[in-house]
N, C-alpha and C positions, 0 to 999 in steps of 0.2 A: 544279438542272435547270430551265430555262425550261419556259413554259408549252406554248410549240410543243412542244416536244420530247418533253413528258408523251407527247400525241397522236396522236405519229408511231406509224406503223407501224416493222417489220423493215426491211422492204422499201425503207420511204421512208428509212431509216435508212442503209442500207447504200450506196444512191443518193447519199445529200447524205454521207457519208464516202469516196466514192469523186469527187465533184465537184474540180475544182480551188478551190486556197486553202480548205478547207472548216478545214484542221488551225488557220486563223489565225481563225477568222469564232466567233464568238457563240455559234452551235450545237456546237462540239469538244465540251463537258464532257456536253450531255445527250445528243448521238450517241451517246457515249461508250458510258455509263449503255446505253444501250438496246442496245448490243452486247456488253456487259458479262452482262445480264441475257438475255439467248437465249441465251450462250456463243458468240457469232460470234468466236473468239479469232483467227482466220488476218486477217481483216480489224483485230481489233480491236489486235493489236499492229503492223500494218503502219501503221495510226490513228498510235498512240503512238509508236514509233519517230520519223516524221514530223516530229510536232510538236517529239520531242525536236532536229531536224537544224534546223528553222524555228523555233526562240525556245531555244536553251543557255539562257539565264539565267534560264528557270524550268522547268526541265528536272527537279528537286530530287521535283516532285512526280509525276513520270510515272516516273523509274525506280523510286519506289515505290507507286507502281502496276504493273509490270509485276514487280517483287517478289515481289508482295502477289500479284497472280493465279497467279506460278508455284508459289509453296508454297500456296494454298488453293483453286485450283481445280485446277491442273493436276500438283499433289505434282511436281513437277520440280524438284529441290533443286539442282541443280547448275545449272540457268537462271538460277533467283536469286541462287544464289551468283556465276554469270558477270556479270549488272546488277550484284549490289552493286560489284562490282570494278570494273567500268566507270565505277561513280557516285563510287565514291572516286578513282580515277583522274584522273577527270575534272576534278574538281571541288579533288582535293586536300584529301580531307576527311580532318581528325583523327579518330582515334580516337573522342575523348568526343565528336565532333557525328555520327558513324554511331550511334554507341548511342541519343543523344538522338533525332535527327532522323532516323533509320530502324527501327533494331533496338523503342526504345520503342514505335515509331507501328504497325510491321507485326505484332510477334508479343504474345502476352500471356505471362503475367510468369511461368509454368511451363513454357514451351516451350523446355528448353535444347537438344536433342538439334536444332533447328531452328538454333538460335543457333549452338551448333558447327557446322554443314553448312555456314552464310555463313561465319563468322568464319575458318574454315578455309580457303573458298578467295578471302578478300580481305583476311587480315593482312600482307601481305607489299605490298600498295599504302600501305598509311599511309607519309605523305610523314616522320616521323624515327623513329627507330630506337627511342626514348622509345616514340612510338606501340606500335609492333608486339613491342615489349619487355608494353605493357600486355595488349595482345590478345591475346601466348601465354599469358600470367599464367592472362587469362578462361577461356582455351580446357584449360588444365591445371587448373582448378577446375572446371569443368563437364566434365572426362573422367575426373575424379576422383571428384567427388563426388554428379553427377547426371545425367551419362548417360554408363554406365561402359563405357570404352574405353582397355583396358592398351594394345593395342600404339599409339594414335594418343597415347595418356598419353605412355610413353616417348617416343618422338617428337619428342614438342612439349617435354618436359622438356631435353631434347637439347639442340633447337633455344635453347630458353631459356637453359641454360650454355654455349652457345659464345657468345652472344651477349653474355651478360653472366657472367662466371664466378664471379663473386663475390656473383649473386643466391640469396637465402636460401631462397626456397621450392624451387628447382632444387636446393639443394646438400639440404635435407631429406631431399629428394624419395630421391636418390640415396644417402642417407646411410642411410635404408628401406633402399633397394633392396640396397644391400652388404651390409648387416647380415644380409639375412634369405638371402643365399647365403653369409656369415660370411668374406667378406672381408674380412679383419679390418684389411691395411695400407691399404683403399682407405678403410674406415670411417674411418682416421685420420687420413687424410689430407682428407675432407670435413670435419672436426670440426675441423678444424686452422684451415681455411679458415672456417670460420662462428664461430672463434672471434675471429681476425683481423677479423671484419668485424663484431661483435658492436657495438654502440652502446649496450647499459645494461647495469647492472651484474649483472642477473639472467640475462642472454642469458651473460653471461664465466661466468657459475659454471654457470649448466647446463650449457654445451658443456665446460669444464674439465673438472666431474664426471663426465662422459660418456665425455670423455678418458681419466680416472684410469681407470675401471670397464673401457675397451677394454685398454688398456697390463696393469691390471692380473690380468683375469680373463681373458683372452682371448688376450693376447700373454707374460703369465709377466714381463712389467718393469716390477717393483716399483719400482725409482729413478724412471721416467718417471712413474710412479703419484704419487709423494707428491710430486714435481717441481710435475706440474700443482696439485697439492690447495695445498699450502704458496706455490707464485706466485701462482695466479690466485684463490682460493678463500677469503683470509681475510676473514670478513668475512662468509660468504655463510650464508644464512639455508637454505639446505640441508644438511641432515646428510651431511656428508661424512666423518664418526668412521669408520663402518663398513671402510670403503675403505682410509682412510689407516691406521685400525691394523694391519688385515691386509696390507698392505704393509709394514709395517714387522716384522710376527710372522714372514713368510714371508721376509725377510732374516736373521730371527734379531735385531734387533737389540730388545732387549729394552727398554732406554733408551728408547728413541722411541715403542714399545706405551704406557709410563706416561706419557712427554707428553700422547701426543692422549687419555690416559685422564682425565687432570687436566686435561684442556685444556675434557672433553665433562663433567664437572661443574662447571665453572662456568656451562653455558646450562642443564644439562638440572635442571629442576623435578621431573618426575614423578617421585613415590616408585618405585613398580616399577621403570623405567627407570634411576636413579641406585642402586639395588640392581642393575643388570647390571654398570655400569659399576663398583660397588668389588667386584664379583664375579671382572669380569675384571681388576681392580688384584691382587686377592687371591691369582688364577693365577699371575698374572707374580713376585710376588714368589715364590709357588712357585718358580719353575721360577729365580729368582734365589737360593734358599738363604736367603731371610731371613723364617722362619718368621712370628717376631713380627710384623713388619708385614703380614705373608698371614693371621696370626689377628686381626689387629686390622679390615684389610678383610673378612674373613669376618664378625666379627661385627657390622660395622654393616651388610652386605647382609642380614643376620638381623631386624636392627632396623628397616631401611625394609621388607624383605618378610617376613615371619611363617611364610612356606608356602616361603620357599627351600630345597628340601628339599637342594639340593645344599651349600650351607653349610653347615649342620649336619656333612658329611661333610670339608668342606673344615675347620672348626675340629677336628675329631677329628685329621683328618691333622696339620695343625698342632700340635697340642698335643705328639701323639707325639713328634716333631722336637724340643718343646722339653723335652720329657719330662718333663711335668708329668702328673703319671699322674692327680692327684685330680681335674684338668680333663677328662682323657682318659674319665675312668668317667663324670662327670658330661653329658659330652656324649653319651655312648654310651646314659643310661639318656634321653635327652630322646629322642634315635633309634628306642630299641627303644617308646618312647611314638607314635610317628606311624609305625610302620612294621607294615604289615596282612599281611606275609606269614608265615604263622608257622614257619615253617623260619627264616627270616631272624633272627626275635624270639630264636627259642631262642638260634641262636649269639650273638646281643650279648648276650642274658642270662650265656650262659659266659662271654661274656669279661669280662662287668663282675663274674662272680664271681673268675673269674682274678685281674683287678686289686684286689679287696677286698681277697681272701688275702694277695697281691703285697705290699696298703697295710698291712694288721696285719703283717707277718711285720717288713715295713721299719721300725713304728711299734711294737714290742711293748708293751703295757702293763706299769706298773709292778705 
C-alpha cells in the first residue's frame, strides 16, 4: 500500500475508486486495502471485477481475492465456489495449479469442509478428464474421511466409476458398500474387477483371498473357492490354509484336506500352530479309516502341544480301532490324570479297570 493511500480517508477512498481509469493507476491496490478494511464490499467487488475485464493477464490474483472475501468475510461458499469456476474456466487451469496457486494461498491446511464446497462446484472445469478424475479422488477423501458426507460420498464415488471403471478407490469404495448390504454377486463382481486391475503381487492375493472367502462362505461354491486360492494365491504370504481346506472338507473330498494340510507344514513354524495342523491330519485320517496314521498324528500334536487335551482322546479312539488295549488303558490312565471332574475320573477309572481284568484274563499267568 502506498504512502498516500495509508492517509486516505473512506470517503476519499471510495471517490478515487469510483474516478475513471482509477482500476489501471497506482492507487487500485491501496484503494483496495481501504475498502477492504471498512467492508465497503458492494463498491469493493465492482473495484475488482473491473480490473479483472481491464488487465485478464493478471487477473490470477483478484479472483483470489474475491475468493478469499467470500469465504472469510462474507461465509458465501457458493460465491467462491462460482469465482473458482470462473478462474479455472478462464484461465484453463489444471488441477495441481488450483490447489497450488489457489486452494494453498486461500484456506489453511484443516479447512476441508471449505475445500469440498469449491472443489465441488469447480471439478468439472478442469480442462482433462485426468484433472477432474483427481479432484473426485480429493473430494471422496475429504467426504470420507474429514468432513463426513455419505450421500455427496456416494455421489462422487458414482461419478468416479462411470468415469473411470476400473479405478480402485471407487471399486473399494463400493466393494464396502455391497458387502455391508451382503450383496454377495455384486461383491464379486467388484473383487473380480480389482483383481484384474491389480499391479503387485500382494494386491492378486488379497483380492483372490477375498475372492475364495466370498464364493466360499457366502455363496456355498467350494470349486470357485479353491479355484481362486490354487490360481492366483501360490506363493502368497497370507494364510490362505483356513479357506482352502474347508472347501475342500465341505466337498468331502478328503484328498485335497491333507494336501493343503502338508502343504501348511511346510511354512508353518510355530509349535502350537503346527500341533493344529497334524491335529487336523489326524481327523482326516479318522474319518479315512486309517487309524494308524490318525494315531501317529495324534501323537506328535501331543508332542508339539503338552495341554492338547483333545489328542489325548484322539489317541484313545485310535488305539480302540487298532485294538491294542494295553495302549488304550495307558492312554486312559494319562486322561483320568488331567481330568478335574470327578464323575468323569471315576468312570475312566472303571474302565481302565475293566481293561486290566480284560488284560489278565487274556494274559493268564502261569
Amino acid at each position: 500500500m502506498s504512502q498516500a493511500s495509508e492517509v486516505m480517508s473512506i470517503d476519499q477512498a471510495i471517490k478515487a475508486a469510483s474516478s475513471n481509469g482509477f482500476v489501471m493507476s497506482e492507487q487500485y491496490s491501496g484503494v483496495l486495502g481501504i475498502l477492504e478494511n471498512h467492508e465497503c464490499w458492494g463498491i469493493w467487488f465492482n473495484v475488482v471485477k473491473a480490473h479483472v475485464k481491464a488487465s485478464p493477464a493478471q487477473s490470477l490474483e483478484d479472483y483470489i481475492r474475491m475468493i478469499r472475501v467470500n469465504i472469510f468475510y462474507l461465509e458465501d461458499f457458493d460465491s467462491a465456489a462460482s469465482f473458482s469456476k470462473e478462474l479455472v474456466q478462464t484461465k484453463k487451469m489444471p488441477y495441481a495449479d488450483f490447489r497450488r496457486l489457489v486452494l494453498d494461498r486461500v484456506l489453511e491446511s484443516e479447512e476441508y469442509k471449505t475445500e469440498g464446497l469449491l472443489l465441488t462446484g469447480v471439478w468439472e472445469m478442469f480442462p482433462t478428464r485426468e484433472d477432474q478424475i483427481a479432484a473426485i479422488e480429493r473430494l471422496c477423501f475429504i467426504f470420507e474421511k474429514k468432513s463426513h458426507n455419505e450421500k455427496l460420498l456416494h455421489q462422487f464415488y458414482e461419478r468416479l466409476r462411470k468415469m473411470q471403471p476400473d479405478n480402485g478407490k471407487a471399486l473399494r469404495y463400493f466393494r464396502n458398500l455391497y458387502s455391508q448390504v451382503q450383496d454377495w454377486p455384486a461383491v464379486i463382481d467388484v473383487l473380480r474387477k480389482l483383481l484384474a486391475a491389480a499391479k503387485h503381487k500382494q494386491e492378486v492375493f488379497r483380492y483372490a483371498q477375498e475372492l475364495a472367502a466370498v464364493y466360499l462362505y457366502q455363496m456355498g461354491e467350494c470349486k470357485e473357492a479353491i479355484r481362486f486360492i490354487e490360481e492366483y494365491c501360490s506363493g502368497s504370504t497370507l494364510d490362505t490354509s483356513t479357506i482352502h481346506y474347508e472347501a475342500y472338507y465341505r466337498l468331502g473330498d478328503l484328498d485335497g484336506c491333507l494336501r493343503v494340510l502338508r502343504s501348511a507344514l511346510l511354512v508353518v513354524e510355530d509349535p502350537a500352530t503346527r500341533a493344529i495342523v497334524h491335529f487336523r491330519i489326524a481327523s482326516v485320517y479318522e474319518q479315512q479309516n486309517n487309524p494308524q496314521l490318525a494315531y501317529e498324528n495324534f501323537q506328535r500334536t501331543l508332542e508339539l502341544n503338552d495341554d492338547f487335551f483333545e489328542a489325548i482322546e484322539g489317541l484313545i479312539s485310535s488305539s480302540i480301532k487298532l485294538k491294542n488295549w494295553t495302549v488304550v488303558r495307558d492312554w486312559l490312565k494319562v486322561l483320568a490324570g488331567r481330568t478335574r471332574s470327578p464323575n468323569l475320573v471315576r468312570q475312566l477309572n472303571a474302565g481302565i479297570q475293566r481293561l486290566d481284568e480284560g488284560l489278565a484274563n487274556a494274559n493268564p499267568t502261569s
